[in-house]
N, C-alpha and C positions, 0 to 999 in steps of 0.2 A: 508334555514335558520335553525340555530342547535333547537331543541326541548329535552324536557327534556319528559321520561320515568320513573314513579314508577317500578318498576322490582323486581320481588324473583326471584334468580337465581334457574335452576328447575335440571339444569346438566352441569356440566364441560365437552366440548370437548377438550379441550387442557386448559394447563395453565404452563411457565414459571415460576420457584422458583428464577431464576436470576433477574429477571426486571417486572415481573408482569400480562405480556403479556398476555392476558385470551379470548378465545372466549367460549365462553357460548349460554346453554339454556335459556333463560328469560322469564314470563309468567307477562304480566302487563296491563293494560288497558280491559281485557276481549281477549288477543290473546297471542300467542307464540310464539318467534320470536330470531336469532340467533343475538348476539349483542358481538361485536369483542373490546379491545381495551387493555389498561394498568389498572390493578387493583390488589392490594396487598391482599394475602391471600385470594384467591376467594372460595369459599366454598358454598356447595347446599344448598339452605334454609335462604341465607344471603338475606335482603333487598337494596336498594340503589334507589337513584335519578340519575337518567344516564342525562348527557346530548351529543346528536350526532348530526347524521346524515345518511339518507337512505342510501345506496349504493349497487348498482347491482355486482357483483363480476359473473367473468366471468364462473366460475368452481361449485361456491355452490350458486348462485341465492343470493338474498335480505337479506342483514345484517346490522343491526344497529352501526354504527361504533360511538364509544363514545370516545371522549378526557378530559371530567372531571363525576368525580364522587361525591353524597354525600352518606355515610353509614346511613342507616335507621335503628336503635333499634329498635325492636321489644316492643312491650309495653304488648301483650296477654302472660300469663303466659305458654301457650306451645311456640306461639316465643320465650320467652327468654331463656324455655329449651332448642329448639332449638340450639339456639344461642349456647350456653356453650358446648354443646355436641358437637358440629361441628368441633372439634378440634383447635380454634382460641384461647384456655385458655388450652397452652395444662397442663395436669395432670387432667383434668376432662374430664371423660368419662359419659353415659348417665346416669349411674347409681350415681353418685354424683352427676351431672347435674339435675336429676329430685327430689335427696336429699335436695338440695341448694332450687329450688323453693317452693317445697311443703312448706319449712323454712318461705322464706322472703316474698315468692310472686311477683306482681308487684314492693315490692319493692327490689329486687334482687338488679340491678347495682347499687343502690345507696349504698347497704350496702356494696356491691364490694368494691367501690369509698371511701365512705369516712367512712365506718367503720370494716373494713377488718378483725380487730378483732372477730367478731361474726359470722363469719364463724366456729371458733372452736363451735358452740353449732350445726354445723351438726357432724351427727358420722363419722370417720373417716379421719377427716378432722384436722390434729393440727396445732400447730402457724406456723410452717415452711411453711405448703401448705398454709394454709392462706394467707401470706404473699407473696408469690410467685404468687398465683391466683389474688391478689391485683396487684401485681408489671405487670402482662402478660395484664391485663385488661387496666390500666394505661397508658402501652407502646402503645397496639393498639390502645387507643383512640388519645394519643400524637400523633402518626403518622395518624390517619384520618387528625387529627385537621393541621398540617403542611403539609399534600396534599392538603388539601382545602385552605389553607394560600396561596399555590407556585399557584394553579393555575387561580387565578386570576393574576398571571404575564406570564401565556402561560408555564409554566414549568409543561410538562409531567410527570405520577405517575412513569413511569420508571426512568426520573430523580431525581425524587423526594427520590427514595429510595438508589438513589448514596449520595446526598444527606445529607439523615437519616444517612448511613453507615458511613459515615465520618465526620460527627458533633453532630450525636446522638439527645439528647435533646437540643443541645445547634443548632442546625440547624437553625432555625429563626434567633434566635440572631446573627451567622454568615457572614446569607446571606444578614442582613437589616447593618452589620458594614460595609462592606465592599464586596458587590456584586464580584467584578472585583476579588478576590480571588478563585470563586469558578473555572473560567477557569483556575488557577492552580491546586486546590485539585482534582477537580473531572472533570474524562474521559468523553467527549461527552458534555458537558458545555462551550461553543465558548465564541468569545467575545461579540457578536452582541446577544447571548440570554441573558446573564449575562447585558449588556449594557441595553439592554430595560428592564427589569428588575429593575435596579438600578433610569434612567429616572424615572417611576413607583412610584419609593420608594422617588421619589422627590431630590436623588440628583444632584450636580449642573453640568451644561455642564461643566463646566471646573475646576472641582475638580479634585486634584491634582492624585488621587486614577484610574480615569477616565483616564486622560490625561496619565498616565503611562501604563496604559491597552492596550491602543488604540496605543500607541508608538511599543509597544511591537507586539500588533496582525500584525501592518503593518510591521514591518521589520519579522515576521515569515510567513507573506503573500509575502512578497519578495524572502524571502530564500523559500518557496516553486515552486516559476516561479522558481528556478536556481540560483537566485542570492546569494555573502556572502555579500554583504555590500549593502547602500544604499546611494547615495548623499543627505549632511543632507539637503540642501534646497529641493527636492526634497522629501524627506521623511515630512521636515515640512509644504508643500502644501498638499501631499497626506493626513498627520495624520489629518490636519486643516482640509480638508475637509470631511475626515469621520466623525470628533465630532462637527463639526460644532464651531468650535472656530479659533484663532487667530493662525496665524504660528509662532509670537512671544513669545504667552504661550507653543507653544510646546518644541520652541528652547529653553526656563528657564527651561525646565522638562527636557530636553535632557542633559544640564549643570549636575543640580543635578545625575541624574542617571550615567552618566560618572565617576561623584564623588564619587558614594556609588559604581563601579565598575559593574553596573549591562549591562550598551554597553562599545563601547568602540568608540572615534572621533579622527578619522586620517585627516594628511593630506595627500592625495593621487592622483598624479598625477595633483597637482598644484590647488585642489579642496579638502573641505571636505566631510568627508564620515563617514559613522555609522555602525558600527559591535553589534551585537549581539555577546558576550562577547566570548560564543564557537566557532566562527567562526573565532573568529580575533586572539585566540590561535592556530586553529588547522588550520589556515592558514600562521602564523608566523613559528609554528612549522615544517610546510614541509617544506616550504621554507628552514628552517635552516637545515634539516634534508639531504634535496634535495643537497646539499650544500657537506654538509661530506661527506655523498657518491660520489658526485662526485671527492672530492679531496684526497681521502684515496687511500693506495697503495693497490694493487689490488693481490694476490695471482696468481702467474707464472702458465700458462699450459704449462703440463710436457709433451710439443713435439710441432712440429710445427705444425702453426693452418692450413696450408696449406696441411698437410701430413695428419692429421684427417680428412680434409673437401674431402679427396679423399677418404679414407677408406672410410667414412659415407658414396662418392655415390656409391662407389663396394659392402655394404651390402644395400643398399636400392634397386638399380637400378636408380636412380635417379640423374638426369645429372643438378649442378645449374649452372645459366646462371653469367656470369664475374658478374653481377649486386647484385647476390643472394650472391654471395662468399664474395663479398666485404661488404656486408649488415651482413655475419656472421663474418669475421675479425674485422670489425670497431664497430661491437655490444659487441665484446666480449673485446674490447680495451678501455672502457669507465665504470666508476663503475655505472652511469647512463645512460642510451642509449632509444628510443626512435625508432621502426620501424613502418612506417604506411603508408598504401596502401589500393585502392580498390580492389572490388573482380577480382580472378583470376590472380592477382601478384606473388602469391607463398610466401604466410606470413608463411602459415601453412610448405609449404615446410622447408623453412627460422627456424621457430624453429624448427621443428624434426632436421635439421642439426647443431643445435646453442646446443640442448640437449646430440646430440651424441657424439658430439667435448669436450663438459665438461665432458661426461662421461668417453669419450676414455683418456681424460686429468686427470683425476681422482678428477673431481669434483663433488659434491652432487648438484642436481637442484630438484626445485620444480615448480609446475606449475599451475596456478590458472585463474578463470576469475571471473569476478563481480556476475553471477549467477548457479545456477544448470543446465540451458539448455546448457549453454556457455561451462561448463566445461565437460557436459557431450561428447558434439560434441568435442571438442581436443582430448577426449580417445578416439573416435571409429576415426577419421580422421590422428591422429598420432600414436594411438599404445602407447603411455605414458600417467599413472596416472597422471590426471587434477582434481585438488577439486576446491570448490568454495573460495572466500578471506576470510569468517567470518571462514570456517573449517580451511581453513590453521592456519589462528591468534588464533584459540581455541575459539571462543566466548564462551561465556555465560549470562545469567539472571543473573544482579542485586536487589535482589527484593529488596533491601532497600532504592538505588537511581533511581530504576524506571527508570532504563537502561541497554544497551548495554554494556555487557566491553569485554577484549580481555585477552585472557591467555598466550598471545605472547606480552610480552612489551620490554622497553628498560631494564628492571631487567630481567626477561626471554625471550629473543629476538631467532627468528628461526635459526635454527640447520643445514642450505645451506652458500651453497658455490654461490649460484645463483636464483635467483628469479623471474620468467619469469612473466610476466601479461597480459594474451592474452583479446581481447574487451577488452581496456584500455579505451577507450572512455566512458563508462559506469559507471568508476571508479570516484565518487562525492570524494568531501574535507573532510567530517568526513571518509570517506573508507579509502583515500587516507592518513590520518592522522595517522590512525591504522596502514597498513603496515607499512610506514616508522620508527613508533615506533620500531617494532620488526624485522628492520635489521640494523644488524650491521655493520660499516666501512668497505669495504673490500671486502664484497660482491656486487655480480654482481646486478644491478637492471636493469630489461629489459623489459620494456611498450608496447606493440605489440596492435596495432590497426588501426582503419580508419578514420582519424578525420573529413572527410567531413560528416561524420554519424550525426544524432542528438547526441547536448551532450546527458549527465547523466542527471536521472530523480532527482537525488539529488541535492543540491546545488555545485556549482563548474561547471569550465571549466577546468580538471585537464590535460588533453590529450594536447588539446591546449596552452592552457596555458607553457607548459612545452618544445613545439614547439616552440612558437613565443617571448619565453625568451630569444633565440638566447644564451641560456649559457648549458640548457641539448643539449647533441650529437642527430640529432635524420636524420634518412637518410628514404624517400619518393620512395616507389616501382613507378615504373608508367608504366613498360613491360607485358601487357594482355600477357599470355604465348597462345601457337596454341591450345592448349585440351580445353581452356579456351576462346578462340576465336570463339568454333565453338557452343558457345551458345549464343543466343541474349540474355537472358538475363544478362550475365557479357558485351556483348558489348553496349548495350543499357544504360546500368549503367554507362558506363563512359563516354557513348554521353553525359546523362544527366547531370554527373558530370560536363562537358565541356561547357553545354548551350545548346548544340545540341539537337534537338527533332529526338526522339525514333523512329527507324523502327521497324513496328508492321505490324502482319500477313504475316512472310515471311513462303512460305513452307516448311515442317518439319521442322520450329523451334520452340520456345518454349514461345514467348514472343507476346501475342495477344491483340489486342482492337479489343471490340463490343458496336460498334456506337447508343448510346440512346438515348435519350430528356431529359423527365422526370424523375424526380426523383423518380416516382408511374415504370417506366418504367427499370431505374436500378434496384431495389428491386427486381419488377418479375424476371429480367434476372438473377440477383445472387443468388437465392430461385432455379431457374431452375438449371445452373451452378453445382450447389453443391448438387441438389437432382440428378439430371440425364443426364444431355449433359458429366460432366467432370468425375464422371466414368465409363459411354462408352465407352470415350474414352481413360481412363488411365485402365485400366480393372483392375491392381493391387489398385486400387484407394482404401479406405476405408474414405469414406469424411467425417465422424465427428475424425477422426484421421490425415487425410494426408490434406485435403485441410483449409487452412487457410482467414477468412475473414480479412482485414486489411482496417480503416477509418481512417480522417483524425478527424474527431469528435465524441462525445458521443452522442449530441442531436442531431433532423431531422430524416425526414424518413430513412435516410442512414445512420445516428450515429451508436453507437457500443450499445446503449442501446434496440434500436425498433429493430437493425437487431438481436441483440441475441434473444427476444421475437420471430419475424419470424421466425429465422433457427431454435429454439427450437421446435415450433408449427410443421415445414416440419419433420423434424429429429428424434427426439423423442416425439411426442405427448402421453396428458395421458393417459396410459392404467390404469384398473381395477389390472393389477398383479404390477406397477410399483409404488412404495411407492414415498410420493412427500412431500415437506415442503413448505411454504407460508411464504418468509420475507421481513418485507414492500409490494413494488411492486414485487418483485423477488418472481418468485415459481423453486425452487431445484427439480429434478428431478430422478432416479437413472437412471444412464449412460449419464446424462448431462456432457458435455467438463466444466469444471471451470476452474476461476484463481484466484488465492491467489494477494489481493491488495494490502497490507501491509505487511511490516515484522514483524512476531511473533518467537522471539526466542527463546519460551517457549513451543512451540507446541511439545509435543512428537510424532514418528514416528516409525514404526516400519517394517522392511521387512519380508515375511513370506516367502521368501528362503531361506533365510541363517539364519533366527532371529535376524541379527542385528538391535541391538534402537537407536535412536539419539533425538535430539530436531533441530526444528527449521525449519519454512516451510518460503519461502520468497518472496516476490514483486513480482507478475510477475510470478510464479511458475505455470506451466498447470497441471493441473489433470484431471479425471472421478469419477462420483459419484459412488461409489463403494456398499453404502446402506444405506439406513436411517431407525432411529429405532426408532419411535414414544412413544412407552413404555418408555425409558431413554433419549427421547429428545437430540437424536444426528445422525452426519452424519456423514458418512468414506469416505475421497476420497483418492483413490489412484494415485501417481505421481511416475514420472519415471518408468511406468509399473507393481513396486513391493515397491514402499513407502507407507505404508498405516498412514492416520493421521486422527483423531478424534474430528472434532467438534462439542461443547455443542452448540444446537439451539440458544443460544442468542449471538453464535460470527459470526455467518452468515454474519453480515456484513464483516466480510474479505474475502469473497469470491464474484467475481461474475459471472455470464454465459460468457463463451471463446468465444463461436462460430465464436464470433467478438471481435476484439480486436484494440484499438488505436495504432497507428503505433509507438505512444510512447512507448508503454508497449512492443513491439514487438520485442524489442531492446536484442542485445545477441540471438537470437531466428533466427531456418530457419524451414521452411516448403516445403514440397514437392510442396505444387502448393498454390499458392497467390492469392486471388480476391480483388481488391480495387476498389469500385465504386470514380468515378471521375464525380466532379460537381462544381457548385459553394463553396465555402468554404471560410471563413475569410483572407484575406489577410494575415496574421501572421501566417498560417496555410497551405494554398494553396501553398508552397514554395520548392524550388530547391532539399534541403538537406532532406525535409519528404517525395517527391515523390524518391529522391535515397533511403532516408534507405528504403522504403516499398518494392522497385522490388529487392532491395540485400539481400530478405529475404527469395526470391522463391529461391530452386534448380533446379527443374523440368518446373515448368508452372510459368507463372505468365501470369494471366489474367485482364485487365484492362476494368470497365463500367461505359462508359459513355458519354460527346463530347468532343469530339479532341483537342477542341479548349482551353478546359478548361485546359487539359492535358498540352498543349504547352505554356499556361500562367504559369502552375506553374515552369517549366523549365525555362521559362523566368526570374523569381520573385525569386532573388538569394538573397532575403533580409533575415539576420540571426540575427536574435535578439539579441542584444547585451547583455551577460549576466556579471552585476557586478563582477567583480571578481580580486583580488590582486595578485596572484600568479605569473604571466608573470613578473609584475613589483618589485616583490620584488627577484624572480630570477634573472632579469635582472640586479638588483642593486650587488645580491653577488656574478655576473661572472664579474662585473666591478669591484666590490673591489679586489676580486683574482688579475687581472690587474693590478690595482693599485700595490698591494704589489708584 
């Protein structure tokens, strides 16, 4: 049960100026005691009514964790000095601060408050500071008085001061007109805090403010599974059942909104469907985009492509098979083209020879994949500069739309003759939407990937999609080459792809199961594994670098969340020299594996080899804690060995412990040696295409724990979630009209 604490703060251990974060010394009841939570302007000497709760903390013992506050003014004429000098009124220092009292006395804030004016009869003090000392006084009490308002609706003081920032004084009044707006102004403000909130404030289930909110959160709850659209009956069950209203007030909201152009209601595929307004442009868009490139005439290579494709293998050494050649002539014969295969096909072969051929023909190509791990593997694998797509298109920060834009458009479109796009598969509908802006008719576009992969963690099935249009060209590698053969794990890979269950534990090779139970019993083995069985045996091993944990899940003993807590505690446990940070449940580490969860394309970056700067750290990005600096409340990890980036302690949440990592996030990404505990897992989860991407992720090992049987169900279980998406069908409409005409 929460209890409340009188408390003088006695010393600040830490305190956040972004969000308010505060762990403190507190002295109250006759004891002393360490009391953690959100509190604005925390200062030694301040009073307050905490309300928490006890909690054992594994690292510093017993702390009072509080989720609301009230400020206690002081009433004894050295409190109030106190108070003023503690820098909370700044421009009074103690020496005005003990001026001001000896003045008024107890009754100090009142004369603050409501006669500001008599402040000039202390010396030193004229109408400007006066009034300025009034307006500082006023502010902080406005903001006590509007934390204590929010948190009788469960709105945290770090909320609360997003909040302040962006409604000021007018914050009550905002958040009591219209709740459901604050999940648009302000970051970290969902719909379900704002929603009970609103309830609270006694509006009604089916206000129309409501019922637009709730429309809106469920089709960006959809576009986050994958999907662009949503079937409107389908979306009007699911909205109904969030708000607990009728499916036919939803469909009247859905009307309206269509009309002010805020969705958009197709008919699609002989059924309706609902677009969120970006989605149904930027998938109209490719399509029509997808379209010109393919029917635009295509600049001559200047010799024959069959005379190049020999030169390419007398400087490589490299002999491609009837299959590889035909995959490079009929790629280069389409303005849009499509090649895709699993591992060990010879994709990478296939572009290095797709690259030479344009070169030797006297074309400019560029080469790109969906992330930094992706593209960095093309340069060391083919010898040709590979960026990432947001570097190719030039991104940059919008700060004024509070977005993403691209410095490559259809006004400044890229400066190639050819455009390769390696892990295509990764490639969502807004990505997807950007390149095609910024190439032009004429050029070559050419999508290299394996679409049996997990899609993109974005919305879109673009890979696909662009296959099964039957209007993009796109030709299917399926020749395992012999260098490629003589690893089980590319053989196993396409057993699995086929249905076929995996041979494991053949001698000297590379693809193992160890047979478990429990799921207390996978954990030990994999904790083992990656402390000491696996580099014994790889002796070049560095396992918080080379071995990789890969789940099917976040929660469970086996999730990516308790296994990173475990491999943390084996791997790097805290020493006394090893600086460390605490956010939320997460403790940061220095020399901890991270990974960047979201994309920030504001983050600056800088290399200390060469000094080159850039912006922008992304999804999925791995790094190491490189230091943390508790003086200026930041951490530096470095990626890619020599990126170094800078985070202020309260963006922590985009970062989280790698050690393990969801097979989804894994995606673009290989590692030397693989561990995936195998267990029971969610049906929707346990399936064909997540146990393929996970073993075509090892090069070296891939080690599987767990039981067999469980392994051989998800090979079995080839169900692939259908994800919404228009693309196939509206390509498939503009290779019929071509047709047509």
């Amino acid at each position: 049960m929460p209890e409340k604490r009188e408390v003088i703060i006695t010393d600040i251990i830490f305190y956040n100026e972004e969000n308010g974060y505060t762990v403190a010394v507190c002295e109250g009841g006759g004891e002393q005691f360490t009391a953690v939570g959100y509190l604005p302007a925390s200062v030694k000497g301040r009073a307050y009514e905490l309300t928490g709760v006890w909690k054992q903390h594994p690292s510093y013992g017993e702390q009072f964790v509080f989720r609301e506050f009230r400020e206690v003014l002081p009433t004894t004429e050295g409190g109030i000095e106190e108070f003023l000098a503690s820098g909370v009124l700044k421009g009074i220092g103690k020496k005005t601060a003990s001026a001001i009292v000896r003045k008024f006395g107890a009754d100090t804030f009142r004369v603050i408050e409501k006669e500001p004016a008599r402040l000039t009869e202390v010396a030193g003090i004229g109408e400007a500071k006066a009034a300025a000392v009034s307006e500082a006084f006023l502010a902080h009490r406005e903001f006590a008085e509007i934390t204590l308002y929010f948190q009788q609706y469960g709105i945290s003081t770090d909320y609360v001061m997003r909040l302040y920032k962006q409604y000021g004084s007018d914050t009550i009044v905002a958040a009591t007109q219209n709740p459901y707006q604050l999940v648009k102004d302000v970051q970290g403000i969902g719909f379900r805090r704002a929603d009970a909130m609103a309830l609270k404030l006694g509006i009604a289930k089916n206000d129309e403010f409501r019922i637009r909110s709730g429309i809106e959160f469920t089709l960006w709850y959809y576009a986050g599974e994958g999907n662009v659209f949503v079937p409107k009956k389908e979306l009007c069950e699911q909205t109904a059942r969030l708000l607990d209203v009728s499916s036919e007030e939803i469909s009247d909201q859905l009307i309206v909104m269509a009309f002010e152009g805020d969705i958009r209601i197709e008919i699609l595929e002989e059924r309706e469907v609902v677009y969120l307004m970006a989605y149904y442009r930027a998938e109209q868009n490719v399509a029509v985009r997808l379209a010109r490139l393919c029917e635009a005439e295509l600049p001559h290579i200047n010799s024959d492509i069959n005379s190049l494709i020999a030169l390419t293998e007398r400087e490589t050494g490299i002999m491609l098979s009837e299959n590889q050649k035909y995959a490079v002539i009929t790629s280069l014969s389409y303005g849009v083209s499509v090649i895709t295969g699993g591992p060990g096909t010879g994709k990478t072969t296939i572009i290095n020879a797709i690259i030479n051929v344009l070169n030797h023909g006297g074309h400019k190509t560029a080469i790109a994949a969906p992330t930094g791990r992706a593209a960095k593997r093309i340069t060391e694998t083919s010898g040709h500069f590979a960026q990432t797509v947001h570097r190719l298109l030039e991104y940059y920060y919008s700060e004024g739309e509070e977005t993403m834009r691209f410095g490559r458009t259809e006004e400044n479109p890229l400066d190639y003759d050819a455009v390769i796009i390696d892990e295509a598969s990764m490639v969502d509908l807004m990505l997807m939407n950007g390149l095609v802006n910024a190439i032009k008719p004429g050029t070559r576009l050419i999508m290299v990937g394996d679409s049996d992969q997990l899609p993109s963690v974005g919305a879109g099935n673009v890979l696909s999609d662009m296959i099964n249009s039957e209007y993009i060209y796109s030709v299917k590698l399926t020749e395992i080459f012999r260098q490629a053969r003589e690893s089980l794990i590319i053989v196993n890979a396409h057993r699995i792809n086929r249905g076929e269950h995996p041979s494991v534990n053949e001698k000297d090779k590379d693809f193992f199961f160890l047979r478990r139970g429990s799921e207390t019993e996978i954990l030990t083995t994999i904790l083992e594994l990656y402390k000491n069985r696996l580099p014994r045996y790889y002796k070049e091993c560095v396992p918080i670098r080379d071995i990789q944990v890969l789940t099917p899940v976040r929660k469970s003993l086996i999730g990516s969340i308790n296994l990173n807590k475990e491999l943390q505690a084996v791997l790097n446990p805290p020493r006394y020299d090893l600086a460390e940070r605490k956010y939320g449940e997460r403790i940061f580490r220095v020399g901890d594996k991270v990974m960047q969860i979201r994309n920030n394309y504001q983050l600056a970056w800088k290399r200390r080899s060469d000094f080159t700067e850039g912006e922008g750290i992304f999804n999925g990005d791995i790094g190491f804690i490189d230091s943390i600096d508790t003086e200026f409340n930041q951490l530096t990890v470095v990626f890619d060995e020599d990126k170094y980036a800078t985070y202020d302690f309260a963006s922590l949440d985009e970062l989280e412990l790698a050690y393990a990592v969801t097979v989804h996030k894994s995606q673009g990404s290989e590692f030397p040696i693989v561990i995936m505990p195998i267990s029971w897992f969610p049906p929707m989860l346990a399936t064909r295409n997540l146990l393929y991407t996970a073993v075509t992720r090892g090069k070296e090992a891939v080690v599987l724990v767990g039981a067999e049987r469980r392994m051989e169900a998800m090979v079995d279980n080839n169900t692939i979630a259908r994800r919404y998406s228009g693309l196939a069908t509206r390509l498939y409409a503009a290779g019929n009209i071509e047709k047509l005409l």
